[in-house]
C-alpha positions, 0 to 999 in steps of 0.5 A, spaced: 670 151 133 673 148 126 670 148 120 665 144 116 667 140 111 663 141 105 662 136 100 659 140 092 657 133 089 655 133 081 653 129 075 653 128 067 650 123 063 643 125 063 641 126 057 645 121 053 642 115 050 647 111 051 653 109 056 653 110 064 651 117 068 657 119 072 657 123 078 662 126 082 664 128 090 669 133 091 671 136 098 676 143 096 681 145 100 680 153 103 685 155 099 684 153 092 686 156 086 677 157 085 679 161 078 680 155 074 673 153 076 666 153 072 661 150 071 663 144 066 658 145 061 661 151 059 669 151 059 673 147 052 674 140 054 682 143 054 681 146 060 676 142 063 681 136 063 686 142 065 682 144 071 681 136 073 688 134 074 689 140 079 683 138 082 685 131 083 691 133 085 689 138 090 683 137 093 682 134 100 678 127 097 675 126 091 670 121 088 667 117 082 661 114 081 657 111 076 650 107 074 651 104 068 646 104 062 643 097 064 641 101 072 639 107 067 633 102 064 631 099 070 631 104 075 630 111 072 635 116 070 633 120 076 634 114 080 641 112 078 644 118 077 642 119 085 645 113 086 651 114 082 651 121 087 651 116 092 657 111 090 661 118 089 660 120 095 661 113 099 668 113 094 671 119 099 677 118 103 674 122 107 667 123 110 664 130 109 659 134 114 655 137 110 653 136 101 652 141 096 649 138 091 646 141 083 639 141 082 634 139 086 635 133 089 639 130 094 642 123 094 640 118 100 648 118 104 646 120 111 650 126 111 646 133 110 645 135 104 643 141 100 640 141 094 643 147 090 639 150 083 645 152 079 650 150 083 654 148 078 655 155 076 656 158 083 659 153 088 665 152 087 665 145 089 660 143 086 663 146 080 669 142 081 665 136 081 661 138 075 668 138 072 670 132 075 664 127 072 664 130 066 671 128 064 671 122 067 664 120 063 667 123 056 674 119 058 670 113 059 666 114 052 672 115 048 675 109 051 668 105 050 669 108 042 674 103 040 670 098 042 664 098 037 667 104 033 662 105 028 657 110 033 662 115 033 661 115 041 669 119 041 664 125 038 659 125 041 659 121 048 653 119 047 648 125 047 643 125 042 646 129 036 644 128 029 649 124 026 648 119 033 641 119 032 642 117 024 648 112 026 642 109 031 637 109 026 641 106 021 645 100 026 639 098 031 643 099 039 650 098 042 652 094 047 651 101 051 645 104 049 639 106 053 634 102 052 628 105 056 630 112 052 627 114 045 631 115 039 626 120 034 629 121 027 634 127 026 
């Protein structure tokens, strides 16, 4: 009987009041070098890029998918970043059996699906995914930085860090923030 496919699927973006949430789909081949992964959050933007090209370049299929700020406001963040789940899953070359998802939700994909607390730290897909979205989204703030650069997104990619906060206080929104999110003073 072959093997199932399985697919670890993650997210980043949640917390930012500013840009899109990004979600990634990875299907890893059995013999991948798992020694590079971990969960995003806790390896240096250097060996998160690292990793990302290998992933990229040995995985079986991956994808990217977004919701932008505009879907944030409109339909939740939860919402879109199930939405963003599935657009990076429908994005694969290849059509997984199964999914394992970080959290506690699945996105609506018609494919099986398990939703995994911590799942970012343990699965080695989903780990892969978790480093997948988070490079893809800091590339895509740092390239948006240009753009209105007095937010300093390159910084901070969005996330409500002090200086951000000041920065939105001061300036009023972007072209990119999050309108259904509260600012609070630093």
């Amino acid at each position: 009987m072959p093997e199932q496919i399985r697919c670890g699927v993650d997210e980043a973006g949640r917390g930012p009041l500013a840009g899109p949430v990004t979600a990634a789909a990875v299907i890893l081949p059995s013999r991948f070098p798992s020694e590079i992964l971990a969960d995003s959050k806790v390896l240096s933007a250097k060996r998160r890029r690292d990793a990302a090209v290998i992933i990229r370049e040995q995985s079986l299929a991956w994808g990217i998918g977004w919701a932008s700020h505009e879907e944030i406001d409109n339909l939740n963040i939860h919402r879109a970043s199930l939405l963003a789940m599935a657009r990076a899953v429908q994005s694969l070359s290849i059509r997984p059996d199964c999914l394992l998802v970080d959290g506690l939700f699945c996105p609506d994909c018609g494919i099986p699906c398990t939703a995994i607390v911590k799942g970012d730290a343990a699965v080695p897909e989903i780990m892969a995914a978790s480093i997948l979205a988070k490079t893809a989204r800091d590339a895509w703030m740092e390239e948006y930085a240009l753009k209105e650069p007095a937010y300093r997104f390159e910084k901070h990619k969005g996330y409500p860090t002090a200086e951000h906060r000041r920065i939105i206080l001061a300036l009023g929104p972007s072209a990119i923030h999050r309108k259904s999110f509260r600012v609070t003073a630093p």
